[in-house]
Every structure is written in structure tokens, then in C-alpha cells.
VEXTI-405409 format. One line per field, with one value per atom (N, C-alpha, C): x negated, y, z; residue in three letters. Coordinates in steps of 0.05 Angstrom, whole numbers, plus 5000, padded with zeros to 4 digits. Layout:
% residues N
xx: (X / ...)
yy: (Y / ...)
zz: (Z / ...)
rest: (Ala / ...)
***
This chain:
% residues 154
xx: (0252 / 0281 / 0290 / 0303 / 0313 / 0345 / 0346 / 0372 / 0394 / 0416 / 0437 / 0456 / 0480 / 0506 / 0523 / 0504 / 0530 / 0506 / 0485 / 0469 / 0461 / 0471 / 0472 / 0486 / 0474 / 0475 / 0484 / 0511 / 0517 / 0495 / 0500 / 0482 / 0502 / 0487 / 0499 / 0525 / 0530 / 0549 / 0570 / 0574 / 0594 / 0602 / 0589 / 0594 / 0608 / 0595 / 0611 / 0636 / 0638 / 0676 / 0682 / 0678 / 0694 / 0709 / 0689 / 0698 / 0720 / 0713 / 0736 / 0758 / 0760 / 0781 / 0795 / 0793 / 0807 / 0811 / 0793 / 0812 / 0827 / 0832 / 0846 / 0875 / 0867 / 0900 / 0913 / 0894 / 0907 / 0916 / 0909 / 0918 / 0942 / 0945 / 0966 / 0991 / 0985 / 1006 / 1008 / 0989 / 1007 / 1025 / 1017 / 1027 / 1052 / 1070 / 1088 / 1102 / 1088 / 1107 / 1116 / 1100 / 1114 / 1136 / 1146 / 1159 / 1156 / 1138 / 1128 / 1129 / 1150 / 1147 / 1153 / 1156 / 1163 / 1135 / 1104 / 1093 / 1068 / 1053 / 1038 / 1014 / 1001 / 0971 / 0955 / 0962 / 0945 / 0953 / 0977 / 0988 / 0973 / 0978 / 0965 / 0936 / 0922 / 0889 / 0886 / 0898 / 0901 / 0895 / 0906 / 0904 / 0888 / 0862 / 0836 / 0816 / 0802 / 0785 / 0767 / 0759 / 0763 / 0794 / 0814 / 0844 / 0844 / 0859 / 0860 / 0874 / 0876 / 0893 / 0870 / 0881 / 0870 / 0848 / 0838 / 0830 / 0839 / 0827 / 0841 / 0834 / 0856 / 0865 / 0835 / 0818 / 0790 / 0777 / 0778 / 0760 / 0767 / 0795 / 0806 / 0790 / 0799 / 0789 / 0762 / 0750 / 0718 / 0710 / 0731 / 0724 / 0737 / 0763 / 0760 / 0753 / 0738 / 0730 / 0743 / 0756 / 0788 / 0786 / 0799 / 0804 / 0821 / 0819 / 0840 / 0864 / 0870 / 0901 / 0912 / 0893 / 0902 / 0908 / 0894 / 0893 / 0929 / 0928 / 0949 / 0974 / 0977 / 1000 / 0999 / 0983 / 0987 / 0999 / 0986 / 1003 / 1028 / 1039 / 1061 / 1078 / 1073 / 1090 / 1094 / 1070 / 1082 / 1084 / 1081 / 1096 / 1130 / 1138 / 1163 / 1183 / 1164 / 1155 / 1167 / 1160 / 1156 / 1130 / 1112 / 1096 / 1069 / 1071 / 1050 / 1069 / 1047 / 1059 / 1030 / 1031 / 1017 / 1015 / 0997 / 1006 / 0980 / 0985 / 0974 / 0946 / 0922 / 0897 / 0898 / 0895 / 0899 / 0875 / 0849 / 0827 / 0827 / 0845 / 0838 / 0863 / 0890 / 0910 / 0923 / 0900 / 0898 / 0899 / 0880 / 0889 / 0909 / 0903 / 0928 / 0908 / 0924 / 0910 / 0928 / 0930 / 0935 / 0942 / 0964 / 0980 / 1005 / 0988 / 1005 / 1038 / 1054 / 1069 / 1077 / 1099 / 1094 / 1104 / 1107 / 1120 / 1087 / 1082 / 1045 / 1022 / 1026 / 1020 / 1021 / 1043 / 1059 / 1040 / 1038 / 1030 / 0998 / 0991 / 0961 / 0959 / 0974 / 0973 / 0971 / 0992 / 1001 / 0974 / 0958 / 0937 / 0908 / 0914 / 0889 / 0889 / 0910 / 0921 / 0911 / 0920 / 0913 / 0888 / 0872 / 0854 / 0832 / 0845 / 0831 / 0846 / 0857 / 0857 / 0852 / 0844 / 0828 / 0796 / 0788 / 0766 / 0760 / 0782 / 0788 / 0786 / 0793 / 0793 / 0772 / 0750 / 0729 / 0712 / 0720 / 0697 / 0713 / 0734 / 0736 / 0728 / 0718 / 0701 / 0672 / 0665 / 0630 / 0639 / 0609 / 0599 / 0606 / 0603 / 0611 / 0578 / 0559 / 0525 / 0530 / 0541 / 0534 / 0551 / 0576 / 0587 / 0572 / 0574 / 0556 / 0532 / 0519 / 0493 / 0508 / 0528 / 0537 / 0543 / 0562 / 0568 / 0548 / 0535 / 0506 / 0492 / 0489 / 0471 / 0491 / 0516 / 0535 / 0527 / 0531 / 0532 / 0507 / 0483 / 0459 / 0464 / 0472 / 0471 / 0482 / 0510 / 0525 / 0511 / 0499 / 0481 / 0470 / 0445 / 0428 / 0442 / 0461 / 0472 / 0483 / 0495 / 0512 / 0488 / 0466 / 0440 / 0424 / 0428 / 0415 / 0380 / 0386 / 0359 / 0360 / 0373 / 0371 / 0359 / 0342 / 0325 / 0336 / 0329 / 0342 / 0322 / 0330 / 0302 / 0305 / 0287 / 0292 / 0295)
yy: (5950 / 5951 / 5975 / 5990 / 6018 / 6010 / 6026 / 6017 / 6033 / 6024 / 6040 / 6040 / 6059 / 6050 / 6027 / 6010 / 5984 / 5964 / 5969 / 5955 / 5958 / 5981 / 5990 / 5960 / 5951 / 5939 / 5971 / 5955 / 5968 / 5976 / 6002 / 5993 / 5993 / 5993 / 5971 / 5993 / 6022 / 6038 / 6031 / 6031 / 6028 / 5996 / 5976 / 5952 / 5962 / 5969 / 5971 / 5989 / 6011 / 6020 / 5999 / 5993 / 5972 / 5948 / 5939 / 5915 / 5934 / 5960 / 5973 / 5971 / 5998 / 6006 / 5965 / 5945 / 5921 / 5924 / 5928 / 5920 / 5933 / 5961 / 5979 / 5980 / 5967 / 5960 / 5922 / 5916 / 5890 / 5904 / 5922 / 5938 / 5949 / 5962 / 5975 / 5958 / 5936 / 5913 / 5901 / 5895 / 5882 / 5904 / 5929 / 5951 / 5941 / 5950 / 5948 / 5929 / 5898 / 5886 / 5876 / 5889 / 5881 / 5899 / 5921 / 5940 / 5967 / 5971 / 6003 / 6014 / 6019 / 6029 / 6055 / 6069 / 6095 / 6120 / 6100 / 6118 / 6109 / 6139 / 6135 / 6119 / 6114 / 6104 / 6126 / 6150 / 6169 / 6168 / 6174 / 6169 / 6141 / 6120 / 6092 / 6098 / 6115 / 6115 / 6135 / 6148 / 6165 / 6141 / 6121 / 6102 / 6093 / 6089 / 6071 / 6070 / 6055 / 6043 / 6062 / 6077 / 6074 / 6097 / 6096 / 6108 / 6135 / 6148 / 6179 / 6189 / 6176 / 6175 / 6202 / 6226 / 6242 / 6250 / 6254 / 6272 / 6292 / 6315 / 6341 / 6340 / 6354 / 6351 / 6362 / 6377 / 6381 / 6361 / 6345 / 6317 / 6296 / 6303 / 6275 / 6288 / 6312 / 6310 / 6310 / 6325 / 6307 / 6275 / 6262 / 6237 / 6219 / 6234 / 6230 / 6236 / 6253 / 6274 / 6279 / 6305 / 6320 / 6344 / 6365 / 6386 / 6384 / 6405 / 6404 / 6419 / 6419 / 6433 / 6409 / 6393 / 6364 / 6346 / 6346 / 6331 / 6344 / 6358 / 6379 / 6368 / 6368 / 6361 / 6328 / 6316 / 6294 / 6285 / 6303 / 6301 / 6315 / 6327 / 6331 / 6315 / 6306 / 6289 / 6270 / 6247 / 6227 / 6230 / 6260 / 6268 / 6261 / 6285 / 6268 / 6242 / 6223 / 6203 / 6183 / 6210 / 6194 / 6175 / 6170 / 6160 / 6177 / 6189 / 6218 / 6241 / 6249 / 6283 / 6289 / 6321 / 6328 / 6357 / 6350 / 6368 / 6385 / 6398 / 6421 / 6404 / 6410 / 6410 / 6411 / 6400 / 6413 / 6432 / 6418 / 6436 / 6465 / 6456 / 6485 / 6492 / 6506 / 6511 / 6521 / 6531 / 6540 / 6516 / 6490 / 6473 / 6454 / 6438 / 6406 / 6383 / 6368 / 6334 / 6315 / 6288 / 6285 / 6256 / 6251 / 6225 / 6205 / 6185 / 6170 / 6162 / 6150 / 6150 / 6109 / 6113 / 6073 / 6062 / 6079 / 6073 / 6071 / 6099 / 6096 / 6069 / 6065 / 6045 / 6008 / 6014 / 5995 / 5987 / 6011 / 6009 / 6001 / 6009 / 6009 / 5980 / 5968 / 5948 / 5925 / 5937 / 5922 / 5931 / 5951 / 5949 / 5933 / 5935 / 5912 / 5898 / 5890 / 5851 / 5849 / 5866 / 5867 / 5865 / 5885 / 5886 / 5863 / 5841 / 5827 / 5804 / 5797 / 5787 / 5786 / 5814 / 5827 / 5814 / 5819 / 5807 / 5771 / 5759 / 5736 / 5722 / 5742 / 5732 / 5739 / 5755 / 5760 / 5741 / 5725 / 5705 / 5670 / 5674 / 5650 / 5648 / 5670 / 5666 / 5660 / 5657 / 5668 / 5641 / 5619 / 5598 / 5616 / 5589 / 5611 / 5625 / 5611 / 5624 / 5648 / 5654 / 5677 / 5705 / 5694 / 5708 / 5729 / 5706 / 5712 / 5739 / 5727 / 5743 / 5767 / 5766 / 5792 / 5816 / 5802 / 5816 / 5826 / 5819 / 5820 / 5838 / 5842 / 5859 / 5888 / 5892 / 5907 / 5925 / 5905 / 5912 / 5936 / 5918 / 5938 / 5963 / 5963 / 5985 / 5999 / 6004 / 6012 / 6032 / 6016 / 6022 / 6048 / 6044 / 6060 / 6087 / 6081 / 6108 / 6121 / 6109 / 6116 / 6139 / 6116 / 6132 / 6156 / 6156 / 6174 / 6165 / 6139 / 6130 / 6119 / 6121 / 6110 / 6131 / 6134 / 6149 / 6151 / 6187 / 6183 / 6183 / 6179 / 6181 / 6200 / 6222 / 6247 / 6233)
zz: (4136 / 4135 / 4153 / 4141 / 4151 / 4171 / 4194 / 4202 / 4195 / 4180 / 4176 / 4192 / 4186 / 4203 / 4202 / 4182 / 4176 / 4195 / 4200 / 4203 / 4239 / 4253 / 4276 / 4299 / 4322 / 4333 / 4355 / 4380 / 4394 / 4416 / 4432 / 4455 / 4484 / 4501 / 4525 / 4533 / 4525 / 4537 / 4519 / 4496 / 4476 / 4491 / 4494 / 4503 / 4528 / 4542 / 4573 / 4559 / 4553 / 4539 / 4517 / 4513 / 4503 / 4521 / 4535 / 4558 / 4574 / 4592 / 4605 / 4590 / 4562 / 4550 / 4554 / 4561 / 4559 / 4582 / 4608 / 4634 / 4641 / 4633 / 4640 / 4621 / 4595 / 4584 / 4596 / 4609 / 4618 / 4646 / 4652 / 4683 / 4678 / 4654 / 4651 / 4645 / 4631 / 4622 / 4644 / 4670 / 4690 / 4704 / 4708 / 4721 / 4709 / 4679 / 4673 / 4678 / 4665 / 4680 / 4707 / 4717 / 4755 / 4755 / 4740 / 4738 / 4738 / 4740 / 4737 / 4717 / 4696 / 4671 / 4672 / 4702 / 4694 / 4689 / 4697 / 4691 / 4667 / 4655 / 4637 / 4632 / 4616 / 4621 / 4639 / 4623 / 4647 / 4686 / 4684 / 4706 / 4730 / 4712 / 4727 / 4733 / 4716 / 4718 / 4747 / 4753 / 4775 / 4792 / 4797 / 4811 / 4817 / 4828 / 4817 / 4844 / 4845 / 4864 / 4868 / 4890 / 4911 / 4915 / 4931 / 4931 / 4923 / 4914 / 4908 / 4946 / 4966 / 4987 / 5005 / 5011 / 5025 / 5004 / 4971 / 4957 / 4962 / 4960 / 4954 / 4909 / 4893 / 4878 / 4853 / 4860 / 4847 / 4851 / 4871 / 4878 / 4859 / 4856 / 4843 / 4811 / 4804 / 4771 / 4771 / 4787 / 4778 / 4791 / 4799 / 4797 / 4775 / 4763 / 4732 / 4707 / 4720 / 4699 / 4676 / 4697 / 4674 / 4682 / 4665 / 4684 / 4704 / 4726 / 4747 / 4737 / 4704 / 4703 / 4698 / 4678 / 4673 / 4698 / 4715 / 4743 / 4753 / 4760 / 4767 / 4758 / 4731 / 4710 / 4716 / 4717 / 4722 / 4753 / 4771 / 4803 / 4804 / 4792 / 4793 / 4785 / 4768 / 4756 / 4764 / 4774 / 4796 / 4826 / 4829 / 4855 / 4858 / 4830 / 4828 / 4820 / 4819 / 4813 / 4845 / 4861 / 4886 / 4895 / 4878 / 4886 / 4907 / 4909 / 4922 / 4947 / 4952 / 4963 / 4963 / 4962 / 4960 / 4988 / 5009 / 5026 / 5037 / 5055 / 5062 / 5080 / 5061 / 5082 / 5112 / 5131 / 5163 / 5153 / 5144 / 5154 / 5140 / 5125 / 5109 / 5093 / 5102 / 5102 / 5070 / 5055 / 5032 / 5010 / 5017 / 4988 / 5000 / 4983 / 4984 / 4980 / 4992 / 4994 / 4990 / 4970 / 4958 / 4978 / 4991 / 5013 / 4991 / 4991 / 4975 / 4993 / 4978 / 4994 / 4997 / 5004 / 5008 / 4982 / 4966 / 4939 / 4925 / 4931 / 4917 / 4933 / 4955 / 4969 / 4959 / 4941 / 4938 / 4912 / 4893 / 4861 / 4862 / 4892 / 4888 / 4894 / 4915 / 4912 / 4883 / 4874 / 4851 / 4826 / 4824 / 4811 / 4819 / 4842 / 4856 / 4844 / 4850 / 4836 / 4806 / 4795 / 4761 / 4754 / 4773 / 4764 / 4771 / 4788 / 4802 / 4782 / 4768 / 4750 / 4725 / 4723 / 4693 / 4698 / 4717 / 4731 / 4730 / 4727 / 4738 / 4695 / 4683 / 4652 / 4644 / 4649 / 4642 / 4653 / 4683 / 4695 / 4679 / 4674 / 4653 / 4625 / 4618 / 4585 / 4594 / 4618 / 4628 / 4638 / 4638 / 4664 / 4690 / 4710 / 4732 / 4739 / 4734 / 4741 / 4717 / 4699 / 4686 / 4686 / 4703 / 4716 / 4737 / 4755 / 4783 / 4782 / 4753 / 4747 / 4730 / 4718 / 4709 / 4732 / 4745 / 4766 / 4785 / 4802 / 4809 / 4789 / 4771 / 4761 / 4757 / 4747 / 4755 / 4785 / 4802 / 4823 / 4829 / 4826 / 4826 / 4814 / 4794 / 4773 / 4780 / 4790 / 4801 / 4827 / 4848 / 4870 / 4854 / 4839 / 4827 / 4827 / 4809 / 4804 / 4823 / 4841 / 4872 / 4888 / 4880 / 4904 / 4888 / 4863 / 4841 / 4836 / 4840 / 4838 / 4805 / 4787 / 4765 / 4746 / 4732 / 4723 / 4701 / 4685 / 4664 / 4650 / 4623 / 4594 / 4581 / 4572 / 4558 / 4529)
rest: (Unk / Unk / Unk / Unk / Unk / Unk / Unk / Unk / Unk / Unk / Unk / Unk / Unk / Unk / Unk / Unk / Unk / Unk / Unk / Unk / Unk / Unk / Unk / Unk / Unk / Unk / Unk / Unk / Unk / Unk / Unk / Unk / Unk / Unk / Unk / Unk / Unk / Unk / Unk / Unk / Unk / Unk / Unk / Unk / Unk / Unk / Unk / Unk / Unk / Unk / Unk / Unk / Unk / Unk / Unk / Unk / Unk / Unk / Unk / Unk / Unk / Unk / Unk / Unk / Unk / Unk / Unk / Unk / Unk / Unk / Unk / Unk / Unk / Unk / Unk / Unk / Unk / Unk / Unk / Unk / Unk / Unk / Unk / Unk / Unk / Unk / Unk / Unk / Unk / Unk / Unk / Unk / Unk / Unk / Unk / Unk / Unk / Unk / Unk / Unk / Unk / Unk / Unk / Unk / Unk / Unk / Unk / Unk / Unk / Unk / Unk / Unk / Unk / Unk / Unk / Unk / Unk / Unk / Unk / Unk / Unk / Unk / Unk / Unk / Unk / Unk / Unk / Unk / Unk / Unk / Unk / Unk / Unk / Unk / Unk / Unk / Unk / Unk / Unk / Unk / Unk / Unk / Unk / Unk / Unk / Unk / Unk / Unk / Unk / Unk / Unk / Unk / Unk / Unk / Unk / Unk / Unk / Unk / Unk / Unk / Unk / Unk / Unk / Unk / Unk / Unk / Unk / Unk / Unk / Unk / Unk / Unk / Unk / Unk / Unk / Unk / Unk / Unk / Unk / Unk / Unk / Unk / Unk / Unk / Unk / Unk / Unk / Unk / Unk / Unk / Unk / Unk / Unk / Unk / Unk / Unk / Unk / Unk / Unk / Unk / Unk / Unk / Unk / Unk / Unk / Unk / Unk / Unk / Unk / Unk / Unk / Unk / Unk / Unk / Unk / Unk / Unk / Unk / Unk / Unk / Unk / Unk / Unk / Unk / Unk / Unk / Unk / Unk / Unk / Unk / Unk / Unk / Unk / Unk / Unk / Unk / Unk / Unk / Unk / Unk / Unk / Unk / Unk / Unk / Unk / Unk / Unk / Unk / Unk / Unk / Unk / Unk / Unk / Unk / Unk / Unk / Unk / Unk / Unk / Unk / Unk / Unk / Unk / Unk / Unk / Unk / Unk / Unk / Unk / Unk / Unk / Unk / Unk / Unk / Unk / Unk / Unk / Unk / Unk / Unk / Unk / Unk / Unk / Unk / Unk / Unk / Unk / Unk / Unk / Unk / Unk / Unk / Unk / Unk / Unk / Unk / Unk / Unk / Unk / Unk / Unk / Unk / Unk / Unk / Unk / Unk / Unk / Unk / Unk / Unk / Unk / Unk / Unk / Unk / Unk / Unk / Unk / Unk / Unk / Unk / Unk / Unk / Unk / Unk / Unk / Unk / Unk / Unk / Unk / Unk / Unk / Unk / Unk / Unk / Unk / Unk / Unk / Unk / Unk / Unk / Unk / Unk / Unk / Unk / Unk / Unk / Unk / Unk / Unk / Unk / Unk / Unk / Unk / Unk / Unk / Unk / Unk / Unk / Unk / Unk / Unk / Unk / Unk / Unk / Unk / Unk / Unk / Unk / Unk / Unk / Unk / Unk / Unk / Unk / Unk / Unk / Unk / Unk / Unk / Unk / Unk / Unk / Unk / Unk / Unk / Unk / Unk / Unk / Unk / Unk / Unk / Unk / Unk / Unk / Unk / Unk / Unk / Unk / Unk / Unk / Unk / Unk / Unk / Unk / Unk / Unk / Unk / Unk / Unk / Unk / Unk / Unk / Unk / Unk / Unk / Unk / Unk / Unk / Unk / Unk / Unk / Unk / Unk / Unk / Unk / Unk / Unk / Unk / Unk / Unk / Unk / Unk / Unk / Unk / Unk / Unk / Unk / Unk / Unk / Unk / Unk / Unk / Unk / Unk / Unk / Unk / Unk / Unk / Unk / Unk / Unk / Unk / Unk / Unk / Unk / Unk / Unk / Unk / Unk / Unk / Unk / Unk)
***
């Protein structure tokens, strides 16, 4: 039996974007309704664990991996937004670093929450032991790649 495209079983990356692309629109739907409707899906992703608070603005796009005109266009915009400033390096007088403000303070808060409830709907479809073991194995995985110990396969 030959495998086709109708016949294709996912593999575990398409599964993992799939599960995100959900926590990140249940992130964005609590974002809004706490009230934050003034900014985008892009805008909110700026937002994200661990803080964009003291990035300089190339740090942030290769940790979303975007360009930095895109990165850029997106800090401006919720600069004036009020949620940000964007100010002058001490160490190095030439770039900018990226100081949330208590308004941005505020939102990050309010994405925690979300996301700790996006979290909280994914461990109510799971036993709590298969939770536990999801997460836990996450966790590792995670590690791996942090330490560059996860091997790749040619």
C-alpha cells in the first residue's frame, strides 16, 4: 500500500502548529475581551514569554523570526499605542531597547492569564497523569533545543 496525500498521517510539527495556532487565538480572544482591542494579532505576539522588556529591536525579530523592518513596523505602532518606548541603549548609544511601559506591563499581565488558561483547556481534555506527562515531555524537549543538544536528522 503506497502512501498518498489523502492517506498521509500528520507528523508531530504540523500537530504541534496546529495545537499553538489554538493557544494563541484563545490568547488573542482573551486579550480582546479584557479590552485590548486596539491591537493586532501581530501586535499581541510581540508579547510573549519570556518579555520583549529590555530586547534591543533585532533581538526581538530573531526571536520571532521576522524581519527587523517588520519587527520595526510593528514597534512603532504599539509604541504609539502607548504600550512601549523604545529608548536609547546606555551601553551603546547608537541602538534602542525596547521598555515596556505600565500600560505594556499591564497587557503582559493580562496575556499570562490567557495563556494560563489556554493551558488550563488543554489539561481539561487530558487525565490529569497525561497531562503531567505531556507537559514533562514538552518540557524536556524544549531543554534539548535550549542546550542544542537535540540532534538533527539529515
Amino acid at each position: 500500500m503506497s502512501i498518498t496525500r489523502e492517506t498521509r498521517e500528520p507528523f508531530v510539527g504540523s500537530m504541534m502548529r496546529l495545537a499553538l495556532h489554538w493557544v494563541l487565538e484563545e490568547i488573542y480572544a482573551g486579550v480582546t475581551a479584557a479590552g485590548y482591542t486596539d491591537l493586532s494579532r501581530a501586535q499581541v505576539g510581540m508579547f510573549r514569554y519570556p518579555t520583549s522588556e529590555g530586547l534591543r529591536p533585532t533581538e526581538l525579530a530573531q526571536r520571532l523570526r521576522v524581519t527587523k523592518q517588520s519587527v520595526n513596523d510593528l514597534l512603532r505602532g504599539v509604541e504609539r499605542l502607548g504600550y512601549l518606548e523604545l529608548v536609547r541603549d546606555p551601553a551603546d548609544g547608537r541602538a534602542r531597547i525596547i521598555r515596556l511601559t505600565a500600560r505594556g506591563r499591564q497587557l503582559e499581565d493580562v496575556l499570562y492569564r490567557c495563556a494560563g488558561a489556554a493551558e488550563a483547556g488543554i489539561a481539561s481534555l487530558l487525565d490529569a497523569g497525561a497531562f503531567g506527562e505531556f507537559r514533562a515531555t514538552l518540557e524536556r524537549l524544549v531543554k534539548a533545543i535550549n542546550e542544542g543538544t537535540l540532534t538533527r536528522v539529515s
